[in-house]
SENU-959394 format. One record per residue (C-alpha): residue in three letters; x, y, z. Coordinates in steps of 0.02 Angstrom, whole numbers, plus 32768, in hexadecimal, padded with zeros to 4 digits. Layout:
BEGIN
SITE  type     u     v     w
SITE   ALA     X     Y     Z
...
// end
This chain:
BEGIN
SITE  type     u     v     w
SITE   UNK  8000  8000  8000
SITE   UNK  8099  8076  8012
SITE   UNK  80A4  80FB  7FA6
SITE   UNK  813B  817C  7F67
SITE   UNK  8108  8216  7FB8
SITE   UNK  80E7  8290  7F58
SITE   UNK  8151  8335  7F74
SITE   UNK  80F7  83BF  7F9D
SITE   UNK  8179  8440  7F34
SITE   UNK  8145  83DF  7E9B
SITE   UNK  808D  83E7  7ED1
SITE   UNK  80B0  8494  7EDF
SITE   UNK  8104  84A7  7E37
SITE   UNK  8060  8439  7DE6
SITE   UNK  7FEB  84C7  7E33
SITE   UNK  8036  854E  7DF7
SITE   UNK  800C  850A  7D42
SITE   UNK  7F5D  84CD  7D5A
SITE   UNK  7EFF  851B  7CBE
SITE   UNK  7E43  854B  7CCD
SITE   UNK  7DE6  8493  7C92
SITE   UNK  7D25  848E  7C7F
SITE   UNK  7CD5  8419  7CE7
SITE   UNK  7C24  83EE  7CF8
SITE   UNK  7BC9  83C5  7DA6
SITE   UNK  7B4B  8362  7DA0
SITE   UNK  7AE2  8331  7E45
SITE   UNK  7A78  835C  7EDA
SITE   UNK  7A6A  8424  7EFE
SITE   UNK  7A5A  8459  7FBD
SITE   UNK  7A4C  84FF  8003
SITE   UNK  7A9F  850E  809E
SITE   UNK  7A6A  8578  8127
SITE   UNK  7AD5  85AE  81B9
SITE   UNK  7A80  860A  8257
SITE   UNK  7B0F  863D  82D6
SITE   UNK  7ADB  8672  838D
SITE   UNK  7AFA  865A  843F
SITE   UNK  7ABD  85FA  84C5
SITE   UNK  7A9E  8635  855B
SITE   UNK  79F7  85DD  85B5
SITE   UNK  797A  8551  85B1
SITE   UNK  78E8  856E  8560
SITE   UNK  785D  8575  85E7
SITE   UNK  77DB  851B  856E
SITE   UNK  783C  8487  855E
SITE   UNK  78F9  8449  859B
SITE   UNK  7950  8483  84E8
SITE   UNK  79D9  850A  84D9
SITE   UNK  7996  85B9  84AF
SITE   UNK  7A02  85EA  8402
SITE   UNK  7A0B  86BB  83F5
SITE   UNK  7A2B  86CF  8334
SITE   UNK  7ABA  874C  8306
SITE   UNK  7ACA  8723  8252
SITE   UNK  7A85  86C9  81C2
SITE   UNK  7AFD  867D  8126
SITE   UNK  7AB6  8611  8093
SITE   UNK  7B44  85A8  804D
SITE   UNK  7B3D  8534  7F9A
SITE   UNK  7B41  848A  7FE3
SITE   UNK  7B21  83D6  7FAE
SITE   UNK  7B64  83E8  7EEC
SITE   UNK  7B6B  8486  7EEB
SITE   UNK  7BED  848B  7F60
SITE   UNK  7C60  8421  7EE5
SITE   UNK  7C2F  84CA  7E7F
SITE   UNK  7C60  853B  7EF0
SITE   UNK  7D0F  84D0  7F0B
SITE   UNK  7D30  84C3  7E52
SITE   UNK  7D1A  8585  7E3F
SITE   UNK  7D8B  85AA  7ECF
SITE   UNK  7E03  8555  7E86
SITE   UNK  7DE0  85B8  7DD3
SITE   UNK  7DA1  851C  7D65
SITE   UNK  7D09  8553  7CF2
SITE   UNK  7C6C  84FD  7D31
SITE   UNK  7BD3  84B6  7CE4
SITE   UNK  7B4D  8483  7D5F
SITE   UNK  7AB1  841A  7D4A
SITE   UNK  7A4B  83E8  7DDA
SITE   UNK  7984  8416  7E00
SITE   UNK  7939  84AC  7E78
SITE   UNK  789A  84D5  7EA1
SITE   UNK  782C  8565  7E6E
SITE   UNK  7850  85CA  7F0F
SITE   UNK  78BF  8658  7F5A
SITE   UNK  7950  85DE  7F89
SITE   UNK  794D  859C  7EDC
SITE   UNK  795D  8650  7EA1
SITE   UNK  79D3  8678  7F03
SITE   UNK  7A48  85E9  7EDC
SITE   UNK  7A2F  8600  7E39
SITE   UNK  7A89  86BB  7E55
SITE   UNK  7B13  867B  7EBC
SITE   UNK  7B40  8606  7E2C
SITE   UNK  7B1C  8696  7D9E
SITE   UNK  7BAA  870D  7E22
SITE   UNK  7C19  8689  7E1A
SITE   UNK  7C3D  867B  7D4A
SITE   UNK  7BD6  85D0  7D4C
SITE   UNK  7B74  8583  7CB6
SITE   UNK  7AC0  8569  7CE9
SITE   UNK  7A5B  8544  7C4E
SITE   UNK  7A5B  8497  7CAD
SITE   UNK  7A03  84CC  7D4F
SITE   UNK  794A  847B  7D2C
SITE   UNK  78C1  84D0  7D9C
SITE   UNK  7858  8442  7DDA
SITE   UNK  77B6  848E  7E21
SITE   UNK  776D  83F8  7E81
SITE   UNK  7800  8405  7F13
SITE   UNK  785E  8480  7F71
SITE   UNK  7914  84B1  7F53
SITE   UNK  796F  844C  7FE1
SITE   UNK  7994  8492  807A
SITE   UNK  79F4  8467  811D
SITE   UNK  7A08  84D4  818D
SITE   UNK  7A96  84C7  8206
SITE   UNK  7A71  851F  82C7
SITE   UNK  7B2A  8553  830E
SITE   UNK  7B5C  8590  83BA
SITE   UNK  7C03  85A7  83A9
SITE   UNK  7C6A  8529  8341
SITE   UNK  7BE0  84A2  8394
SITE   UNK  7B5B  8468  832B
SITE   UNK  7AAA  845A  8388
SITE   UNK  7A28  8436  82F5
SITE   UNK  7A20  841B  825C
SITE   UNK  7976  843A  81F5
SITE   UNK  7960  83DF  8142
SITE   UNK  78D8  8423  80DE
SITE   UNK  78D5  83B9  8028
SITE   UNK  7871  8330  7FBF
SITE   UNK  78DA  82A1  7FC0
SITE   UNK  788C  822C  7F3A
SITE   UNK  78C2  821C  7E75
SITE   UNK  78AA  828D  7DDC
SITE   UNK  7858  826B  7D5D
SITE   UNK  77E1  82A8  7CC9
SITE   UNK  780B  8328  7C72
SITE   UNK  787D  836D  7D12
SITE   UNK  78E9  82CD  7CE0
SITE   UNK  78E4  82D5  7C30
SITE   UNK  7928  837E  7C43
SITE   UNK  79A7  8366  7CBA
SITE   UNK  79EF  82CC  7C53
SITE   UNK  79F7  8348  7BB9
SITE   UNK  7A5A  83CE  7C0A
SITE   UNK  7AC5  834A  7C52
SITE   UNK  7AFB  8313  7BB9
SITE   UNK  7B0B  83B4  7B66
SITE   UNK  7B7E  83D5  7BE9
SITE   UNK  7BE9  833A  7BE1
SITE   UNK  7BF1  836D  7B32
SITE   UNK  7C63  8415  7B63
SITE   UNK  7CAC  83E0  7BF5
SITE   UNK  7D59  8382  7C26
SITE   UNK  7D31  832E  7CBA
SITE   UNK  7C7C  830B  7D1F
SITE   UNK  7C4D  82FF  7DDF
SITE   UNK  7BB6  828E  7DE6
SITE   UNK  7B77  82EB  7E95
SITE   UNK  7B17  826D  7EEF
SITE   UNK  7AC7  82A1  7F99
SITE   UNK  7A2E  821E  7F94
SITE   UNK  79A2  82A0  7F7D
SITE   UNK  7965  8268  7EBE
SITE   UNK  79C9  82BA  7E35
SITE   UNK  7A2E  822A  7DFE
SITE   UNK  79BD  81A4  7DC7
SITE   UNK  79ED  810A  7D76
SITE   UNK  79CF  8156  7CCF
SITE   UNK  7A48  8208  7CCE
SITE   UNK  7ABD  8196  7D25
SITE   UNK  7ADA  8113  7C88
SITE   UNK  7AC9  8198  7C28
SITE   UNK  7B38  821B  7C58
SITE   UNK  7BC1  8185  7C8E
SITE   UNK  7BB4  8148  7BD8
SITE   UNK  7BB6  81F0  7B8A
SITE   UNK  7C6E  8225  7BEA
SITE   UNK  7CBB  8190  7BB7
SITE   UNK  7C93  8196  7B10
SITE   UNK  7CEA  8232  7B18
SITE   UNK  7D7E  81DE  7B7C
SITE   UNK  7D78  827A  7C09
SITE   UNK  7D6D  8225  7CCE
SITE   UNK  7CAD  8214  7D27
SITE   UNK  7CCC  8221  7DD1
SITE   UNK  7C3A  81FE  7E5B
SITE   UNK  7C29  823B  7F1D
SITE   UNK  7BB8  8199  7F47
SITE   UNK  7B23  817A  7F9D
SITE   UNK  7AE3  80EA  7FEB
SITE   UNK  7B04  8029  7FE5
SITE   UNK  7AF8  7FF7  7F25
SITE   UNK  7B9F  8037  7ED4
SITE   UNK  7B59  7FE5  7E35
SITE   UNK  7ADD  806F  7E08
SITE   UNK  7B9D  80D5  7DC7
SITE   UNK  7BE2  802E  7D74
SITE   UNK  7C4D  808B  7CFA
SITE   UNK  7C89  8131  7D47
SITE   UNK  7D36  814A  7D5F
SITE   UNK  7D25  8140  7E1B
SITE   UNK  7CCC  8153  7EB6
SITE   UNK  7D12  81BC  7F47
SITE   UNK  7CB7  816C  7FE0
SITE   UNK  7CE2  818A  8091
SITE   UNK  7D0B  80E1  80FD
SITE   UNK  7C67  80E3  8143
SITE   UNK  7C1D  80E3  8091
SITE   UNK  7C8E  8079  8054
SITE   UNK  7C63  7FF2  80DC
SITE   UNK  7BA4  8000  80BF
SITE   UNK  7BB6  7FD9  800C
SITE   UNK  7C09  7F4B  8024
SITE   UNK  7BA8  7F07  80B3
SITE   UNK  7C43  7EF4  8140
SITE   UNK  7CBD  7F5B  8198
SITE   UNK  7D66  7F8C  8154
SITE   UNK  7DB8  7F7B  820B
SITE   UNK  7E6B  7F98  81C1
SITE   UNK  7ED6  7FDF  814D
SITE   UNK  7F17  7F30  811D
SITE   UNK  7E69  7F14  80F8
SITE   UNK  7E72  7FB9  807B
SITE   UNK  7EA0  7F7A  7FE4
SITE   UNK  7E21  7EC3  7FE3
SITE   UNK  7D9D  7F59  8006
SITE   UNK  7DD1  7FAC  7F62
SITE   UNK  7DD7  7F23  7EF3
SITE   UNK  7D1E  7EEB  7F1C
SITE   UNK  7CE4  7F91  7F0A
SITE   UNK  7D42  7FB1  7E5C
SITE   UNK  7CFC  7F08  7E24
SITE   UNK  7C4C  7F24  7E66
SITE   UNK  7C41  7FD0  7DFF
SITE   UNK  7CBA  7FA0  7D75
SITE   UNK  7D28  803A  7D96
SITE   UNK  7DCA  8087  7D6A
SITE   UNK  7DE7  809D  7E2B
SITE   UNK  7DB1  80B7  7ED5
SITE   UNK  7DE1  8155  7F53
SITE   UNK  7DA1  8136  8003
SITE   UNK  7DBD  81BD  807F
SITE   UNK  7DED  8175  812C
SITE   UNK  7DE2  8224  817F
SITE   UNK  7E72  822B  8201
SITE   UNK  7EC8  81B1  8196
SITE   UNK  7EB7  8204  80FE
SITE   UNK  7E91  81D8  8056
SITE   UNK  7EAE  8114  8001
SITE   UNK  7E94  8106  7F3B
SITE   UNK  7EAC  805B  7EF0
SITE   UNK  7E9B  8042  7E3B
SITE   UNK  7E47  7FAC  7DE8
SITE   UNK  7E9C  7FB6  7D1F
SITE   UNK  7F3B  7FD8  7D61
SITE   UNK  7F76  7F58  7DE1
SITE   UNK  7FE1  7F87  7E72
SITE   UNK  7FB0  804A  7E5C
SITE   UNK  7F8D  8079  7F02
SITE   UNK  7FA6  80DC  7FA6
SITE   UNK  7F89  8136  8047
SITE   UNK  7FBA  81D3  805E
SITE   UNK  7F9E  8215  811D
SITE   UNK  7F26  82A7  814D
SITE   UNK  7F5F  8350  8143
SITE   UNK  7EEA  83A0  81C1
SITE   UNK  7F43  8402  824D
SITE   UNK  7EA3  841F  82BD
SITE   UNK  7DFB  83D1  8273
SITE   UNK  7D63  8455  82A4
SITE   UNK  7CD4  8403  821D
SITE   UNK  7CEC  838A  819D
SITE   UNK  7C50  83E4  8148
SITE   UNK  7C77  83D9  808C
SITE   UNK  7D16  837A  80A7
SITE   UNK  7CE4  82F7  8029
SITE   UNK  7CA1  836E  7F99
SITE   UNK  7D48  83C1  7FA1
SITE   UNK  7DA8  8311  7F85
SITE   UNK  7D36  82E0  7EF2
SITE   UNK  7D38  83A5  7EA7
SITE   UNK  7DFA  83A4  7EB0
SITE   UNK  7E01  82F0  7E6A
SITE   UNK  7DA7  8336  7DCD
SITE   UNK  7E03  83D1  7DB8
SITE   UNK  7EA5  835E  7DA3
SITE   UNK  7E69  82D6  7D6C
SITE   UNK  7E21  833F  7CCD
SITE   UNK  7ECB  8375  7CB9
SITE   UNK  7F1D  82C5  7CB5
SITE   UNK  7F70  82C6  7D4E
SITE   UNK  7FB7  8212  7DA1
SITE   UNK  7F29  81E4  7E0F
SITE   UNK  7FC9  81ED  7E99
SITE   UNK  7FE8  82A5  7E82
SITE   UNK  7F1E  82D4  7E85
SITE   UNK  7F0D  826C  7F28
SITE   UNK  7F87  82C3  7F69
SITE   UNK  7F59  836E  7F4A
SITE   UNK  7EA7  835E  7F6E
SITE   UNK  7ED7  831E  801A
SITE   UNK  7F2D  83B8  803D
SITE   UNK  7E93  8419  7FF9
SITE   UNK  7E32  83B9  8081
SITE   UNK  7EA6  83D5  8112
SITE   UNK  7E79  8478  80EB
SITE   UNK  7DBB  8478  80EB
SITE   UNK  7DB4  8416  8193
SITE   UNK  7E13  849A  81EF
SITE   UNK  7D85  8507  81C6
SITE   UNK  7CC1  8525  81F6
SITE   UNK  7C39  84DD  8185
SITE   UNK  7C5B  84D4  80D0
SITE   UNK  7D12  8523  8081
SITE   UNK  7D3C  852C  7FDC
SITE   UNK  7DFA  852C  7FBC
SITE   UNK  7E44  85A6  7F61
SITE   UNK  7EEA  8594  7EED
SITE   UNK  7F30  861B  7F63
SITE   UNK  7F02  85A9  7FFC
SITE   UNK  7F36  84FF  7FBB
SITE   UNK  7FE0  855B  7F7F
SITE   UNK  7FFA  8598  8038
SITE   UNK  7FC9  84F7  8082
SITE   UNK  8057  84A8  8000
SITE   UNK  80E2  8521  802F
SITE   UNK  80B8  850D  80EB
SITE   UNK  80C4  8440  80CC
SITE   UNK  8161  845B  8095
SITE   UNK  8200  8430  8110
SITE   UNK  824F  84DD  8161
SITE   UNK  82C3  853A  80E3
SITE   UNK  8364  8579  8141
SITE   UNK  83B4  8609  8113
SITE   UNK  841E  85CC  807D
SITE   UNK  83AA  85B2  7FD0
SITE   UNK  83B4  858D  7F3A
SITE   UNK  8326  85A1  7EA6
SITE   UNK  82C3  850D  7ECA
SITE   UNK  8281  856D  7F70
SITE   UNK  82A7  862E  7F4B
SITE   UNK  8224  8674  7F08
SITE   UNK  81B5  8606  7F92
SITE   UNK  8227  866C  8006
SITE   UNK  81FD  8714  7FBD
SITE   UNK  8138  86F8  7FA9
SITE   UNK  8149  86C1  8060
SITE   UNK  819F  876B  808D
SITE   UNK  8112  87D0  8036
SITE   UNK  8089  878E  8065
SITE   UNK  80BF  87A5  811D
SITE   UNK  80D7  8859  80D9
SITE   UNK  8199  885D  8102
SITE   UNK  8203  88DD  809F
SITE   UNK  828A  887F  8040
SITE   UNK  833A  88BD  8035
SITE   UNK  83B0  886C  7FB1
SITE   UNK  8470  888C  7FA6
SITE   UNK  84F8  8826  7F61
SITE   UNK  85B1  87F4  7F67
SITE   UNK  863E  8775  7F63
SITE   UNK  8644  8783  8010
SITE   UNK  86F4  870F  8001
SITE   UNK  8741  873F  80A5
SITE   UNK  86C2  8784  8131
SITE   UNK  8713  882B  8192
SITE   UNK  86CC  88B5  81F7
SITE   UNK  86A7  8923  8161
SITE   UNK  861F  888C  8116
SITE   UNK  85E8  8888  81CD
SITE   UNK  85BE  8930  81D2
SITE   UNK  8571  8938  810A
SITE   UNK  84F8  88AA  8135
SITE   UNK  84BE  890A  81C5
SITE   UNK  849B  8995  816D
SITE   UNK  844F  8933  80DE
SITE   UNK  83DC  88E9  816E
SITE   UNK  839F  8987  81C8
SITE   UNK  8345  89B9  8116
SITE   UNK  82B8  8939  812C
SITE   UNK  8272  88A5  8187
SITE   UNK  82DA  881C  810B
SITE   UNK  8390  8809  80D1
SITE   UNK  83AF  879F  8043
SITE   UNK  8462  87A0  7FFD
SITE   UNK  849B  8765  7F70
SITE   UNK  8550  870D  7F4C
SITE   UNK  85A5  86FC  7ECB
SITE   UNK  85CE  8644  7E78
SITE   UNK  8674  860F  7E82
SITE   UNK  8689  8617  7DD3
SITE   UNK  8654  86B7  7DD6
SITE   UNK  86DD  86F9  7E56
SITE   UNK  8763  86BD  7DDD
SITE   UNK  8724  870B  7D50
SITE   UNK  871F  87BE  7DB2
SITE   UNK  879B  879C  7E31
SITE   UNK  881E  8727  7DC3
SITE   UNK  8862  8673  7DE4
SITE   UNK  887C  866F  7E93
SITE   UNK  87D2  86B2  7ECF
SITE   UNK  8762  866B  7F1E
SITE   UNK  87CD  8647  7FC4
SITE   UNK  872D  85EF  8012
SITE   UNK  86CB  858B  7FB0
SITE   UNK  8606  85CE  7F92
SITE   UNK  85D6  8552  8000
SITE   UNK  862F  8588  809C
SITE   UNK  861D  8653  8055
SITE   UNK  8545  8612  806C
SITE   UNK  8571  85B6  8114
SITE   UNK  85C5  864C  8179
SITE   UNK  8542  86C4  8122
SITE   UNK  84BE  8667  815A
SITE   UNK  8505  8660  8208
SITE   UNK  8501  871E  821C
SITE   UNK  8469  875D  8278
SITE   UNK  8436  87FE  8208
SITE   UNK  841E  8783  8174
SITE   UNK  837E  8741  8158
SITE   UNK  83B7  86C7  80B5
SITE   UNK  844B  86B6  803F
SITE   UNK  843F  8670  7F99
SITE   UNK  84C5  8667  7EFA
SITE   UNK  84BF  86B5  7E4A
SITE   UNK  852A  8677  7DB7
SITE   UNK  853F  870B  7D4F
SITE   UNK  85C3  8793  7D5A
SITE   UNK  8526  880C  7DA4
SITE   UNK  8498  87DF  7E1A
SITE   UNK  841E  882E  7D80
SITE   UNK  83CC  87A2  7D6C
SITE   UNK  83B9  8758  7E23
SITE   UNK  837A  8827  7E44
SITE   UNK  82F8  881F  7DD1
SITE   UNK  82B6  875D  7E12
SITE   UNK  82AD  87BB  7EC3
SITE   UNK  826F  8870  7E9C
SITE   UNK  82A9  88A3  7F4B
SITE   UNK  825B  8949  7FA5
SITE   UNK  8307  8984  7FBB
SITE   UNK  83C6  894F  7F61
SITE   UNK  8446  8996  7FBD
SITE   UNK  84FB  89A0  7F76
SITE   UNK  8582  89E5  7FAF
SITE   UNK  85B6  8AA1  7FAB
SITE   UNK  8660  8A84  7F44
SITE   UNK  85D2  8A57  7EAF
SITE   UNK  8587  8AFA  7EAD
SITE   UNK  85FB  8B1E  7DF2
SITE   UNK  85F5  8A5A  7DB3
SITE   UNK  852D  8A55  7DA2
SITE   UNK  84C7  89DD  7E2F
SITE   UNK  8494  895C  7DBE
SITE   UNK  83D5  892E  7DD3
SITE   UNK  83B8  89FB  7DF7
SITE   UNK  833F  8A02  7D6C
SITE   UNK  82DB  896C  7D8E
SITE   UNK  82D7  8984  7E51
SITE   UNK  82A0  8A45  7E40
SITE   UNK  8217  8A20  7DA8
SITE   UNK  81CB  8995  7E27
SITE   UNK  81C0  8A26  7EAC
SITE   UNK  8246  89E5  7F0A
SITE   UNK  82E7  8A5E  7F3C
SITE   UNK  83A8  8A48  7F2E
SITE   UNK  83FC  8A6C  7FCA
SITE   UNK  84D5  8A8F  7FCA
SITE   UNK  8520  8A4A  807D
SITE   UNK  85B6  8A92  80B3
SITE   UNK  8648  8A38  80AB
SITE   UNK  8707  8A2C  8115
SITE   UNK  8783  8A55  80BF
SITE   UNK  8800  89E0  80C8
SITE   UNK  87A2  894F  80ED
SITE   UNK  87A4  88D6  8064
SITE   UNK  87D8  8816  8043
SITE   UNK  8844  8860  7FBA
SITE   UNK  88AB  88A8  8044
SITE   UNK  888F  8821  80BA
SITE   UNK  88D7  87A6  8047
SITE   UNK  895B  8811  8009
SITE   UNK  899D  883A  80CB
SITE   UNK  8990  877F  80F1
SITE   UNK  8A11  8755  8050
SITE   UNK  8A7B  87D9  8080
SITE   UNK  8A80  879C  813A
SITE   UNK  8A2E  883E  8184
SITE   UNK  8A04  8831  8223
SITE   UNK  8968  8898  8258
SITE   UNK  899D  8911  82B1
SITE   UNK  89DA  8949  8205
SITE   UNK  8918  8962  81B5
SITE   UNK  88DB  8A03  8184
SITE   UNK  8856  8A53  81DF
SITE   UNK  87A8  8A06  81F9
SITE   UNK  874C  8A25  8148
SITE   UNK  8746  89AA  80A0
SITE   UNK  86E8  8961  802E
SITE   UNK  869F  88A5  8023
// end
């Protein structure tokens, strides 16, 4: 059951270059209601809480909340589902129109509410929950119409959630159909189950049960994870599917795929405090789809949907992820960066730095032998803002500008004593014969150079002071410089022969 982890950095990399798929949901359409309050006495009519309301907040749940997470994360979004010819369906259909969504497929059925739940909070605790719906099967003309702009929408689409929350939508009928229709088109069907007869999605690409889910279908508990992957192969038989997910909530998600044997794994939760699991599950099967459409190993989309729902669990009701969440969550996932880096983790660094608000100052060197006057630059360099980055010259680069018999210290022990000083925040190396480049990567707030370049031209000036940032000259000791340093030490100097404090670095 073991499984390569996969690397956060690359998951990183993978998100960064998610495109903007079309995806159609397909499924059972809630409104959810939230009513927060206090509590503060016993009702005197009977021995129940008394709930003051403070606030009122109507959320897309059921499938549209696999809407709402596929817009967050800035796929295009067909939905098709049925609402009733009331306010709530109204006003779903608005939050869906505010949100860029396609609803030529949202079928007003006039014999039965738009679903409801409504959720009484005190706190983060949970006292009631009201359900207001008609749970029993389409059909008619409600069907008829529902199975047409299902298929029209498989017919534009790159992936489909079939959304199934037990309250009628998905009968027997839209579900061959719409299964059969996505893979003649060879793009992935994937279903959030419900109830005991797996059978009803023979076809789909998988099913993304929870354990509990999982168990009822097949009859028996799935005590262990040993007992995982038997589990999976009766379920992907049953159903004739690509593949099973089962969320195992603490334990976090197992896939298991049926046409490729010995494609599986477990990889753990990501949840650093769980408040409500509300939703957890249609933000697995929504970020399934989104990479799944894209082609993604099924490896890679387990894994970043599992992040996604370590996420949702640390918050209150239903979440939908953002890119600029699930990036965050990423960086934050990834081990502690020390003070030397390089470009797999620099520009992590620097969006880390900004979005804390810190004012970045850049300044560079070969920084060969460390003396006072580098001692005193750096502090200066520091006092501009709230981050020092320096950058060091390559040792190839300190021969070319210094000749043959520079560097003295190789780069990597130039980094090391750097690194060790406490003014600098990070150090990180540059090839060329200028920092230009490395400048330009960063874009600090402020580059500071030296005062002795005030007549050689502070290269990056122009592309620090167009970004609104400013170019600061330090002052310098004369006198103090390796050049010196290393020409005393030939010579057999002794100290007490160096100039006066001062010198360059």
């Amino acid at each position: 059951m073991n499984t390569p982890a996969v690397q956060t950095a690359w998951l990183q990399e993978r998100l960064e270059a998610v495109p903007h798929p079309r995806l159609a949901i397909i499924g059972d359409l809630i409104m959810d209601r939230y009513m927060f309050g206090d509590v503060s006495r016993i009702s005197p009519e009977a021995p129940i809480p008394v709930l003051a309301v403070k606030s009122n907040d109507l959320r897309l749940g059921g499938a549209g909340n696999v809407v709402a997470n596929l817009v967050a994360m800035e796929a295009q979004v067909e939905v098709v589902g049925v609402v009733g010819d009331d306010g709530l369906g109204r006003a779903m259909r608005e939050m869906f129109d505010s949100q860029g969504v396609h609803v030529d497929g949202l079928i007003i059925d006039p014999d039965r509410p738009t679903i409801e739940k409504t959720r009484m909070m005190s706190g983060v605790q949970q006292m009631l929950r009201v359900d207001r719906e008609i749970a029993k099967p389409i059909g008619g003309a409600v069907e008829e119409a529902v199975k047409q702009a299902a298929l029209a929408s498989v017919a534009r689409c790159e992936g489909v959630v079939l959304s199934d929350y037990g309250k009628g939508l998905l009968t027997p009928a839209i579900l061959s159909a719409v299964i059969a229709a996505a893979r003649e088109r060879n793009i992935p069907v994937l279903v959030d189950p419900k109830g005991s007869d797996f059978t009803k999605y023979r076809g789909a690409t998988l099913v993304t049960p929870n354990r509990k889910e999982a168990e009822h279908a097949l009859g028996r508990p799935i005590p262990t994870l040993e007992d995982l992957p038997a589990a999976a192969d009766e379920l992907n038989q049953r159903a004739e599917l690509d593949l099973i997910v089962i969320t195992l909530s603490a334990e976090g998600i197992y896939f298991r795929s049926r046409r490729e044997p010995g494609l599986e794994g477990r990889v753990p939760a990501m949840a650093r405090a769980v408040y409500d699991v509300t939703g957890a599950g249609d933000t697995v099967v929504s970020q399934l789809a989104l990479y799944l459409s894209l082609g993604w190993p099924i490896s890679e989309a387990v894994a970043m949907a599992n992040h996604a729902a370590g996420v949702v669990v640390e918050r209150l009701g239903t979440h939908s992820v953002t890119r600029g969440e699930l990036m965050a969550r990423l960086r934050a996932a990834q081990p502690k960066r020390g003070k030397v880096l390089d470009e797999s983790n620099l520009s992590g660094a620097v969006e880390d730095w900004r979005r804390q608000g810190k004012r970045v100052v850049f300044t560079n060197g070969c920084f060969d032998v460390i003396h006072a006057g580098h001692v005193s630059y750096l502090r200066f360099a520091r006092e501009r803002g709230d981050v020092l980055l320096v950058g060091v010259n390559s040792d190839a680069s300190v021969s070319r500008l210094k000749g043959p018999s520079r560097p003295v210290n190789p780069l990597s022990d130039r980094l090391a004593v750097l690194a060790a000083m406490e003014m600098v925040d990070a150090v990180v190396s540059f090839e060329g014969d200028t920092p230009k480049a490395l400048i330009e990567a960063v874009t600090p707030d402020v580059l500071v150079k030296g005062e002795d370049w005030a007549d050689k031209g502070v290269v990056g000036r122009e592309w620090v002071e167009s970004h609104g940032g400013q170019v600061v000259l330090a002052p310098v000791m004369a006198g103090r410089s390796t050049t010196n340093i290393l020409a005393r030490a030939k010579s057999g100097e002794s100290a007490s022969s160096a100039q006066p404090p001062g010198g360059g670095h």
